[in-house]
Phi, psi and omega in degrees: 000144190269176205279294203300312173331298177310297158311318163327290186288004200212336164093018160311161164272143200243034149282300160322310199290297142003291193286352144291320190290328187287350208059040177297317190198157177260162194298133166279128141014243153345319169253031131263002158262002151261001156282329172312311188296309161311279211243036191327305195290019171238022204255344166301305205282305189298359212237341211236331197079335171273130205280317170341291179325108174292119173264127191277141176231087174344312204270293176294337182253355164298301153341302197261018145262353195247102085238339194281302166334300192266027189248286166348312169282012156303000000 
């Protein structure tokens, strides 16, 4: 994906966006969490740096206790 591309999604300015990628100044608050919103499933690694990291997803693991229940009550 390309600088503009980027900017399209996510509305960063991309004089920020720049001035990050050079390391001029580091990412605020507010613009990782509109790259979190843009990308959820990357929102671990950007916050952590780790390629490792399991991002747990509240709803799915809510879900596979109420299936898990009921596969028990069975």
């Amino acid at each position: 994906m390309g600088r503009q591309e980027f900017v399209d999604k996510t509305g960063i300015p991309k004089n920020s966006l720049i001035g990050i990628e050079v390391g001029k100044h580091e990412p605020g608050a507010k613009v990782l969490i509109t790259i979190a919103q843009a990308w959820p499933e990357y929102a671990a690694y950007l916050l952590t740096d780790d390629v490792d990291v399991v991002q747990k997803h509240p709803e799915v693991d809510q879900l596979a206790r109420v299936l898990q229940e009921a596969k028990q009550a069975k």
